[in-house]
N, C-alpha and C positions, 0 to 999 in steps of 0.2 A: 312251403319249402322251396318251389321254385323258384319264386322271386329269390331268396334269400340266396339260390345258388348263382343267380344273374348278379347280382348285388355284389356278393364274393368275388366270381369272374374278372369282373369289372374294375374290381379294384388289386384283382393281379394283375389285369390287363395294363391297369395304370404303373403298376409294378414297375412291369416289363420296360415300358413306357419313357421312366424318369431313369430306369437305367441305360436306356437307349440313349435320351439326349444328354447325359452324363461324359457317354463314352463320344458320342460327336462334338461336343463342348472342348471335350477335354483333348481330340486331336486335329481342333482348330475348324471343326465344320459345323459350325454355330449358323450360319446363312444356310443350311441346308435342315436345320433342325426344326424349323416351323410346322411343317404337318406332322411330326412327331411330337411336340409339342404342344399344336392345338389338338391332336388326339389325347394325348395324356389329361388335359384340365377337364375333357368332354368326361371321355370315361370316370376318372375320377369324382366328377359330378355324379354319375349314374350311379355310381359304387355308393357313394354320401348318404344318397336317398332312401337306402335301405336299410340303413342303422339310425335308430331315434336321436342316439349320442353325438352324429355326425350330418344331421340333418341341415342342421346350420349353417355348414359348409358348405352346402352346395350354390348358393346363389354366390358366393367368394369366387367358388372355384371356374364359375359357368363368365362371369367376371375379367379374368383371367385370360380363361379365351377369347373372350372379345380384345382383349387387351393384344394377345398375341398374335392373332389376324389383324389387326390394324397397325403392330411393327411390320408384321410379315410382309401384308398386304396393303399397304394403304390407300392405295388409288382407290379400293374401293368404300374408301372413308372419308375420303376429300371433296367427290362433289359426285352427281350423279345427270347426266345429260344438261353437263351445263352449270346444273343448280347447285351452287355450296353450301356443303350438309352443314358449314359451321351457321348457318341458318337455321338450324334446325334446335338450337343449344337453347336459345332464349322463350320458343311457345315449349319445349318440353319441362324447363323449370317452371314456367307457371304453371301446366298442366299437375304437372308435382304438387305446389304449392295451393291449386285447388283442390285438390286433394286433401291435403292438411287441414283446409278449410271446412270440408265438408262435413272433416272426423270430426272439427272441433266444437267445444260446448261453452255456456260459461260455467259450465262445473270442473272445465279445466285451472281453471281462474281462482278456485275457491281455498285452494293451496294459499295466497297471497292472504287469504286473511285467517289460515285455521295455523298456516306455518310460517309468519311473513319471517323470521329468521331465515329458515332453510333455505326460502324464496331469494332474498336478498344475497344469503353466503353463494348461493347456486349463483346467481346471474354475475353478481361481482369476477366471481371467478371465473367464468366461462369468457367475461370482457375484458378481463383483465390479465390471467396467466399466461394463455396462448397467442395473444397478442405480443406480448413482451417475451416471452420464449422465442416466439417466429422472428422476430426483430434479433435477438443478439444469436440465432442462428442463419439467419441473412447474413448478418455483420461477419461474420469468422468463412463464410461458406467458400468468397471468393467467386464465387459465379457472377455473370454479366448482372448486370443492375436489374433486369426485366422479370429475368430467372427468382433472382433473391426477393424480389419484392409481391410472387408468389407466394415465396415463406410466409412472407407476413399478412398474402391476403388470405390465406386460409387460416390461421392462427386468429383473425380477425373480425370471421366468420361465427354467425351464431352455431350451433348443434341443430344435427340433423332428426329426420323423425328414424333413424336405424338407434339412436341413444334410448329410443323409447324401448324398442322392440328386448334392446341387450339388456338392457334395466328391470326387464321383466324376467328375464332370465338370469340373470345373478342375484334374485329376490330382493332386488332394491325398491324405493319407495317411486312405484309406476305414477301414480299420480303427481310426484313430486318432479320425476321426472319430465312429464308433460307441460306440467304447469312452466317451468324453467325453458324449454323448449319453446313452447311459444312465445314466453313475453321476450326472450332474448333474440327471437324472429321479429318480431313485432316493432323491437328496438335498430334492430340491426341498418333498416335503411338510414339511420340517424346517426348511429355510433360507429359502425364502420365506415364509412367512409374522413371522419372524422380521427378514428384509428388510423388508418391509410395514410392519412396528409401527417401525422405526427410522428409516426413509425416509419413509413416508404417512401415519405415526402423526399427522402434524400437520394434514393433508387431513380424513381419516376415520377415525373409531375402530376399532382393530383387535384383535379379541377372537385372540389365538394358538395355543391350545391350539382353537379351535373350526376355525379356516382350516388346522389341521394336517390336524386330523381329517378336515375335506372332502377335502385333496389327497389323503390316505390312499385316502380312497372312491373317486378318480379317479384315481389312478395305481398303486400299490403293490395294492392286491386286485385289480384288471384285467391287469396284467402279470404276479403270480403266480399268476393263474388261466390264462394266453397259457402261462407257462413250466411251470405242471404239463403240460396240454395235449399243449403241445412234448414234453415228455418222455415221456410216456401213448402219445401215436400215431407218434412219430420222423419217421419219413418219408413218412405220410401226411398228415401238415400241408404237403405242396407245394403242392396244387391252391389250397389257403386262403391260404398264403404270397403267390400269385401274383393272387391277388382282393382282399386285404385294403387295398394300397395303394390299388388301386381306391375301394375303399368309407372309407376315409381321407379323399381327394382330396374326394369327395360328400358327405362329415361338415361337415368343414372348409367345403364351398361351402353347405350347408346353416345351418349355426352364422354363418356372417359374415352371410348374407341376414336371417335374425333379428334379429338386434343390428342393424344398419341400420335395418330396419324398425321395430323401437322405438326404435330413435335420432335418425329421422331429423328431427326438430323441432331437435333440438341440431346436426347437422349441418350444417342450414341455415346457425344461429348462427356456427358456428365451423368449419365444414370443411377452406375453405381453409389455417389457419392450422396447425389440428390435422394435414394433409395433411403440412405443410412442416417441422412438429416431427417428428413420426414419421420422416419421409425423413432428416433429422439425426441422428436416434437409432442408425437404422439403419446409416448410412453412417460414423459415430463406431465403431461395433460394429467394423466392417470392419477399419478404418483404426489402432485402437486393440487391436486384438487381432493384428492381423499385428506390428504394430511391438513390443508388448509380450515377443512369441513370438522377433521377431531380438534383442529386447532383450537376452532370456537365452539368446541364443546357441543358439538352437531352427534348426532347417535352412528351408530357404526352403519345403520341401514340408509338413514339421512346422506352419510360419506360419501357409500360406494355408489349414489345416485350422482352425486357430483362430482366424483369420481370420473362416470362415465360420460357424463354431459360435457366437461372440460374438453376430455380427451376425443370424444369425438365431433368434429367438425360437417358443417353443411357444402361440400366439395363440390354439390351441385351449383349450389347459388356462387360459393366462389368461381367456379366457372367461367357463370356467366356472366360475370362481374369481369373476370379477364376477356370476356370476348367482347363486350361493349366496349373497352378502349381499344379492341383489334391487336391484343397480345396472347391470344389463345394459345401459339404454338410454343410461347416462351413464359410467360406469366402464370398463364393455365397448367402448367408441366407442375407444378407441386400439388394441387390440387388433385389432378389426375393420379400420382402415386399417393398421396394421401387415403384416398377413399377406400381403394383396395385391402390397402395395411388396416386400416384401421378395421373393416371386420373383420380381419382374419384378427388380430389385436383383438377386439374386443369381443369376439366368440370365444376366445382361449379364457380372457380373463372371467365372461359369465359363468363357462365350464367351471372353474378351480372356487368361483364364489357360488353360484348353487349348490356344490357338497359343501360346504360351510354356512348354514343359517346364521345369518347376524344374532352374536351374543345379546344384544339387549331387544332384541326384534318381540313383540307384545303380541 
């Protein structure tokens, strides 16, 4: 009962909190509204944790804060004795990416020949919708060339392992999901940057054969170092298994505080608007990948897996994909608000699809 009264607390306190930077918002004392603002995301975190229904939110909300200490604050997001943290963006995506490696099996794989349909409608779309979304949303956006061709490097982008997690929770087909997830990782050194020169080639100049090679170094040697590993130790890769999402989750809140904190001049500029495309982008993913999925006659559970794999993107590896051409603070800026939207995005949508069991679900 006591937790549950801290729990409560907590989430009056956050109350209190949003009504505070409300009322400083509103009579022009936004610059002064940081530490009431990163208190409200903390608290709000703490409040999350004590409801089952709202547990999900809490790595969004903890998110967030990082997000707003590094507008707030950035210097101490920019370099630290010297050393610049945007250094730090490219060993934390491998670290990620072995990670993925370590979880993964060839039972992941097995999807490819028990459902090479779903396989196929999944990957096509995840390479295909959000790429061409991100592209005729650059086109109309009107931001500098560096900024828009962000759009389209996250659109570009294979799906993250968080499309796993959400896919488990809106009772979609987990496996199905996986399967999709890796080989569209697996693909992605090859395809994106091939996406890139065809879509952003008219933004920024895209050298291919050089953006292969980086993804190569961030994904493909990290995840076949994860799958030796996996195979080396077997069943002693659990305890790793079960910390790695952990230190994922901290990659990811680490890498978006970065890219804020060098971005946040252009932020200023264009936030708002940048905010309202991204959440388009996203919400197109969803909407255009479920329907695509009934289109061909895919099952409703089949869908909402491809569904969410469309619509969410690997923010990480975009990233770092902007920080190897050395446009992190302008390139890297949609990615950085993609990530965030998108689980808050795709927590709402597994809530409203777990009280609904897929009609044809066996």
């Amino acid at each position: 009962m006591k937790k549950l009264n801290i729990y409560a607390i907590a989430l009056g306190a956050a109350l209190l909190l949003f009504i505070t930077n409300i009322v400083l918002i509103s009579i022009g004392k936004i610059e002064q509204a940081g530490i009431t603002m990163l208190a409200f995301f903390c608290v709000l975190a703490l409040g999350f944790k004590g409801y089952k229904s709202l547990k999900g939110y809490v790595f969004t909300s903890l998110l967030f804060a990082g997000i707003v200490m590094a507008f707030y604050y950035p210097q101490y997001f920019i370099s630290f004795k010297g050393y610049a943290l945007t250094n730090l963006i490219v060993p934390l995506i491998q670290i990620i990416m072995f990670g993925m490696g370590i979880s993964m099996s060839p039972k992941d794989f097995s999807n490819v020949f028990k459902s090479p349909k779903a396989v196929f409608v999944g990957v096509s779309a995840q390479l295909g919708i959000m790429p061409i979304v991100g592209f005729i949303l650059a086109k109309i956006s009107g931001f500098p060339p560096e900024i828009a061709a962000g759009i389209v490097l996250i659109g570009a982008s294979p799906s993250g392992v968080a499309s796993n997690v959400i896919a488990y929770l809106a009772k979609a087909n987990v496996a199905l999901s996986i399967t999709i997830t890796s080989i569209a990782t697996l693909l992605a050194p090859f395809v994106t940057p091939i996406l890139m020169k065809l879509l952003a080639g008219e933004f920024i100049e895209i050298d291919v054969l050089n953006m292969m090679w980086t993804i190569i170094k961030m994904i493909i040697l990290p995840i076949g170092a994860g799958l030796i590993f996996n195979k080396i130790l077997g069943s002693k890769t659990k305890l790793l298994n079960q910390i790695m999402p952990i230190v994922s989750m901290v990659g990811i809140g680490v890498i978006i505080a970065i890219i804020v904190s060098k971005g946040r001049d252009s932020l200023l500029d264009i936030g708002g608007l940048l905010l309202v495309l991204v959440l388009i982008h996203n919400i197109c993913g969803y909407t255009l990948g479920y329907w695509y999925a009934r289109l061909l006659k895919l099952t409703e559970r089949d869908a909402r897996t491809i569904a969410i794999e469309v619509g969410m993107q690997n923010g990480g590896l975009a990233s770092g994909i902007a920080n190897s051409l050395g446009k992190i603070a302008t390139m890297g800026l949609a990615p950085a608000v993609f990530s965030p939207l998108m689980n808050i995005s795709g927590s709402i949508l597994a809530s409203y699809w777990h009280k609904k069991s897929p009609k044809d679900q066996t």
